[in-house]
N, C-alpha and C positions, 0 to 999 in steps of 0.2 A: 628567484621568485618565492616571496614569503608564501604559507598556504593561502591567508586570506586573499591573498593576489589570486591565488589558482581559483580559491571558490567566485571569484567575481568573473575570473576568464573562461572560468566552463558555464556560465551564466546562472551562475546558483542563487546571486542576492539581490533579494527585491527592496528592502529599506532597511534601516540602520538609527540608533536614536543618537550615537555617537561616535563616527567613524573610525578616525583618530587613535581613538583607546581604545577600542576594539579591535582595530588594527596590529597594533602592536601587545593588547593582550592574547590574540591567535598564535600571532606571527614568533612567541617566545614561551609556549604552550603553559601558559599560567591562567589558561580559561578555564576553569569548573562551569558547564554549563550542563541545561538538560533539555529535552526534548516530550513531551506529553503523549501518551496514550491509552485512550478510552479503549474499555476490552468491550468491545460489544458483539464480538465475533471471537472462535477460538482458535482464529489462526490472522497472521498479518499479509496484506498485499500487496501488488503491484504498485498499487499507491501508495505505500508506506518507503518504498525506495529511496527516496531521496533523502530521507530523514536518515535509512539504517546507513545510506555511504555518505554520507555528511558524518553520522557519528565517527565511523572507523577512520575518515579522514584527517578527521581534528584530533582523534586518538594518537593516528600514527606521528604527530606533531606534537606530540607529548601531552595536550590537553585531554582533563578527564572529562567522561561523560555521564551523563545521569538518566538513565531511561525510567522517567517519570510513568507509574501505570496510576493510569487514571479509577482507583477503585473508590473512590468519593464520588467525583466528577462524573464520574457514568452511572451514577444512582442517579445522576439529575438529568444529564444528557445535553450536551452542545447543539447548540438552537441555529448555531453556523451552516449556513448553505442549505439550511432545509425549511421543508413548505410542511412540514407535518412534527407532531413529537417522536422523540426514537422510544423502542420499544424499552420497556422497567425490564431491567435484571436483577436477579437477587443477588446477595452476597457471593452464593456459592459458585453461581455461573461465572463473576466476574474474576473470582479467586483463581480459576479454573482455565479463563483464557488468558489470565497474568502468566499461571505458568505455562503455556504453550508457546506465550508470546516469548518468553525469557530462552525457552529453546532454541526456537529461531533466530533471536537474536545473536547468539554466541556465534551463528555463523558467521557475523559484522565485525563485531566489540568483541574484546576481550573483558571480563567481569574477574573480579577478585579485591585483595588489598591491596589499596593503591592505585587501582585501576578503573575500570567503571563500576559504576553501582547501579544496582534497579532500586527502587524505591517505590512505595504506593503510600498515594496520597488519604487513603482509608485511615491510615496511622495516625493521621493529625485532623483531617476535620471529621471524622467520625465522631471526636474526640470535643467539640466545639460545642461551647454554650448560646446560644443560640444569642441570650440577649448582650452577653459579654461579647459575641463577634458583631453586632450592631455597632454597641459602642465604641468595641476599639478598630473596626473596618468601613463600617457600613458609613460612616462620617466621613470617609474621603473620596467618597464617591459622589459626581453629581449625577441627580436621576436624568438632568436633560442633556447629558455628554451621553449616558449612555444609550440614550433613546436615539441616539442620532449614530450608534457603532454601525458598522457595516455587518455586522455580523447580526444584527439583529431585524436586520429591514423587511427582509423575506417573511420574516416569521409574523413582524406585526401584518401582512395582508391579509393571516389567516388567522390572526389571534395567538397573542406570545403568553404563554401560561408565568406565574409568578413561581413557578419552579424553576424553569427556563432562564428567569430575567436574574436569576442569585448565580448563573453559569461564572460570568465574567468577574463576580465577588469570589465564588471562590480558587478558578483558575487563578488570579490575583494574588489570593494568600497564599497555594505555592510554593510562588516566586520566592515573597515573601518570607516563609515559614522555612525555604531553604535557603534562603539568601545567611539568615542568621543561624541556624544550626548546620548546614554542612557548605559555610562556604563558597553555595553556588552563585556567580556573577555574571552569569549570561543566559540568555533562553533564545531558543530556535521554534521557530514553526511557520504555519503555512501562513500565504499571506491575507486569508480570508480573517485570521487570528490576531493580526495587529491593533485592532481596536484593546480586546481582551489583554495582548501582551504587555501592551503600552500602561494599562492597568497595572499590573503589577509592579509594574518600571515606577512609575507614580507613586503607589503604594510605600516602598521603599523609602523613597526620598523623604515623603513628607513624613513617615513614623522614625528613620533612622537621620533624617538630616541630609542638606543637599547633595552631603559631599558623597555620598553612599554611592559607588559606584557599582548600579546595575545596569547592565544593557541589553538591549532589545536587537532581534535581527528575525526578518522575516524571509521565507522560500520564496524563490518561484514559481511557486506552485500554491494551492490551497490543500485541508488540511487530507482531502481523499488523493493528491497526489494529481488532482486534474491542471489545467491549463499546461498540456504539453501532449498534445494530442491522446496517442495511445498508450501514454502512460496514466492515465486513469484507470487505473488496477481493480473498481472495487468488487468485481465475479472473475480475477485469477489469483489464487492465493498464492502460497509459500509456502501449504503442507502441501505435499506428495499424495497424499489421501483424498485433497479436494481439487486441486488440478496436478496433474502427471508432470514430468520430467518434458515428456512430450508437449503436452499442449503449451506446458510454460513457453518454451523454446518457441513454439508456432506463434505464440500470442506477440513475440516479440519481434521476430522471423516477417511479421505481416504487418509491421509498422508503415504508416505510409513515409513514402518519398521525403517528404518535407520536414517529417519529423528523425530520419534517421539518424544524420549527425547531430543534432540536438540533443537526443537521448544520448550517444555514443557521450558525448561530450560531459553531461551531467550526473551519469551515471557507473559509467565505466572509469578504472583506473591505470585507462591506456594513456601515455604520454599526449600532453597539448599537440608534440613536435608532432606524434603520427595523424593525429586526428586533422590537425590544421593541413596535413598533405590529404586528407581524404575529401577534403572541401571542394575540390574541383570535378572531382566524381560523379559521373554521368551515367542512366542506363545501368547496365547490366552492374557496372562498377555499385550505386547503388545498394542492388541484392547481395554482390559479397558484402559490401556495408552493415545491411542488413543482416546476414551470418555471423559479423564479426558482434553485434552487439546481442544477439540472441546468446551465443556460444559464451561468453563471457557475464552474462547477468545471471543464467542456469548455471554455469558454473559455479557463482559465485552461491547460492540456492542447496544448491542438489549435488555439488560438488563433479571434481572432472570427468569421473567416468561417464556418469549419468548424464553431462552435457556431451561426450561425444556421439554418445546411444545416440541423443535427441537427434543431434546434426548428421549424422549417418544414417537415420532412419529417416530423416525428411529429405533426405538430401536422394536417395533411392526411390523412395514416393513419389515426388515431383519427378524425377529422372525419370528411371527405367520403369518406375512403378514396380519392383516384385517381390522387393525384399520390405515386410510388414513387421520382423523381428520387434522392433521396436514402437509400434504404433501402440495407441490406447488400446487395451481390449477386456471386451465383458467374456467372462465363461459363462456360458448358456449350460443348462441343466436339463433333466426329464421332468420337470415338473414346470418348466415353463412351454412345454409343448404339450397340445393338445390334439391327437390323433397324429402325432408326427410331424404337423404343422405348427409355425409361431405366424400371427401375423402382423405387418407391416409396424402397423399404429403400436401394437405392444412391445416389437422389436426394437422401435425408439424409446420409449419407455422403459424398457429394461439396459438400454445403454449408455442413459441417460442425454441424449442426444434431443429428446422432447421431455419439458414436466409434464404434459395432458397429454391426453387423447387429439386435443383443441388444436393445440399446437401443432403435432405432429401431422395431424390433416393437413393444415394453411401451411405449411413447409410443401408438403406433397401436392398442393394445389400452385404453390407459387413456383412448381419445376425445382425445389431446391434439393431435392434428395435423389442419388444415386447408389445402388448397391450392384455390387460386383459388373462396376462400369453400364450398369442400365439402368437410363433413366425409369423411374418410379411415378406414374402418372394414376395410379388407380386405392384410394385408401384401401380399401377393402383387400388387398392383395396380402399374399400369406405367403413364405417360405419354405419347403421340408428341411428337417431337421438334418438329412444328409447335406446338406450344400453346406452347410456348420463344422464337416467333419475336418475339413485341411481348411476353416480361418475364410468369413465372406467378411469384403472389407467393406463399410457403409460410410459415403462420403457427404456432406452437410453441406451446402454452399458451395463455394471453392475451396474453401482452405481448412473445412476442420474434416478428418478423417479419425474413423474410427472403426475395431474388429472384431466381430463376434465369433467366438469358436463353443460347440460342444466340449 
């Protein structure tokens, strides 16, 4: 099985503008392609998965990869899948989350000569005369294709700003701008992106001539990594700083049923042969399902140690309950107690387990909080600071767990 076969058999590809040749340019690792990302946050997430094991995939088949950081692109902001405009970043914030993102990355790809490249798209249209890219862009575009993209429909309910509407011009050029200087002959992205990709594929042809082979392949997925149940990642990151070792693992751990081998499948790089034997897997078989892709995506993350922490710390939790070694935990101070008391509402707040005050109430109204196995039915209720001294564990719902200690 060529890889392109594997990327279709773990159900990774949504469309294609030329099968054929893309086929056989995977399948013989003569693909330079790239993959885009806006830094609008300074860290990447759960939803950015399938992008990072697609890259190291097509790597390990000898194709380079091109992790495109969007620091152009996200001075404008991608009008994709959204009801409102994404917030303005300046330069330096975006500067900022390119290299955080570049960290993370090296988990995936390997980077160097000859191997993948990161690239930001600031280099080239920052660089852009506004009426020279009219002339030599903005002419191969019709305004009534793109009024009709998929990626813009949402936005015209609510009013698509003329910042907005230049996204998919200069997503386009790119393609384009790296198609002729480094080579690049393929792009990947979500499938919410195909209107915009197919633009550049277009763009191409008609400034370099038909025969210019560029091609297009979209995910299954959209570009936050949704349409795959609980892998819509966009509040669990990939630093360690903004969700733990732990919750990662939980996050994945509590996949529903339906989704588990799906994710296993598209995500993991466990063998077809073993996954296709997990297919028939019932109940409780399920939950190791579910171990086995939490254990293996933290792994891949946060590296093995830190994925056995997670699975032997949840794995005791849900058990026996007694060993917390490894659960989240805030250290509590003398200065968040007042008379030797914290109470409840701030105790959430200080563990980050509630943003408000607001919050944490209608948690506590709705039955959802539990501390040191008693349910919690009164806001106004308070702790002493000794119950902190050996670790009170405060539990969210069912599944999110968390430890406060002095």
């Amino acid at each position: 099985m060529g890889v392109y076969e594997e990327l279709k058999a773990r159900g990774l590809i949504a469309q294609v503008t030329n099968e054929e040749e893309i086929r056989e340019v995977i399948n013989n690792g003569k693909a330079t392609f790239y993959i885009g990302f806006d830094c609008t946050a300074d860290s990447l997430t759960a939803g950015h998965f399938m992008a990072l094991t697609l890259m190291k995939r097509l790597q390990m088949a000898g194709n380079k990869p091109i992790a495109l950081i969007g620091g152009g692109t996200t001075l404008i902001g991608d009008p994709s899948g959204r009801s409102d405009m994404r917030k303005m970043l300046t330069k330096e914030d975006i500067d900022h989350n390119a290299e955080c993102f570049k960290q993370q990355m090296e988990r995936f790809i390997e980077f160097g000569e000859g191997k993948a490249m990161m690239l930001n798209n600031a280099d080239w249209l920052l660089q852009l005369n506004y009426v020279d890219l009219l002339r030599e862009v903005g002419a191969c575009f019709s305004v009534n294709n793109m009024l009709r993209a998929e990626c813009y429909k949402q936005r015209m309910e609510k009013g698509l700003s003329f910042l907005e509407f230049n996204y998919m011009i200069m997503q386009s050029y790119d393609f384009y701008y790296m198609f002729q200087h480094y080579g690049c002959n393929m792009q990947f992205g979500g499938d919410d992106q195909w209107s915009n990709m197919l633009g550049g594929t277009e763009l191409i042809r008609r400034k370099l001539g038909k025969d210019a082979h560029a091609m297009t392949i979209t995910l299954l997925t959209d570009s936050n990594g949704n349409k795959m149940g609980k892998t819509a990642g966009n509040a669990v990151w990939l630093d360690p700083n903004k969700t733990s070792p732990f919750d990662f693992y939980q996050y994945w751990r509590n996949v529903g049923d339906a989704d588990v081998l799906k994710c296993i499948r598209m995500l993991t790089f466990l063998p077809l042969e073993q996954i296709d034997e997990m297919s028939t897997w019932e109940g409780n078989q399920l939950n190791q399902a579910k171990e086995i892709l939490a254990f293996e995506l933290t792994k891949m993350v946060h590296g093995e140690e830190e994925a056995q922490k997670a699975q032997e710390g949840a794995r005791a939790l849900f058990g026996a309950g007694t060993n917390t070694a490894n659960m989240p935990t805030t250290q509590l101070t003398e200065e968040d107690f007042a008379d030797d008391q914290i109470a409840v509402l701030d105790l959430l707040m200080k563990t980050g387990l509630a943003s408000s005050k607001g919050e944490g109430r209608r948690l506590i109204q709705q039955g959802g909080l539990t501390v040191a196995d008693e349910k919690v039915t009164d806001p106004n209720k308070t702790f002493a600071k000794t119950a902190f001294e050996q670790g009170l564990v405060i539990k969210k719902g069912k599944k999110v767990f968390h430890k406060a200690i002095v």
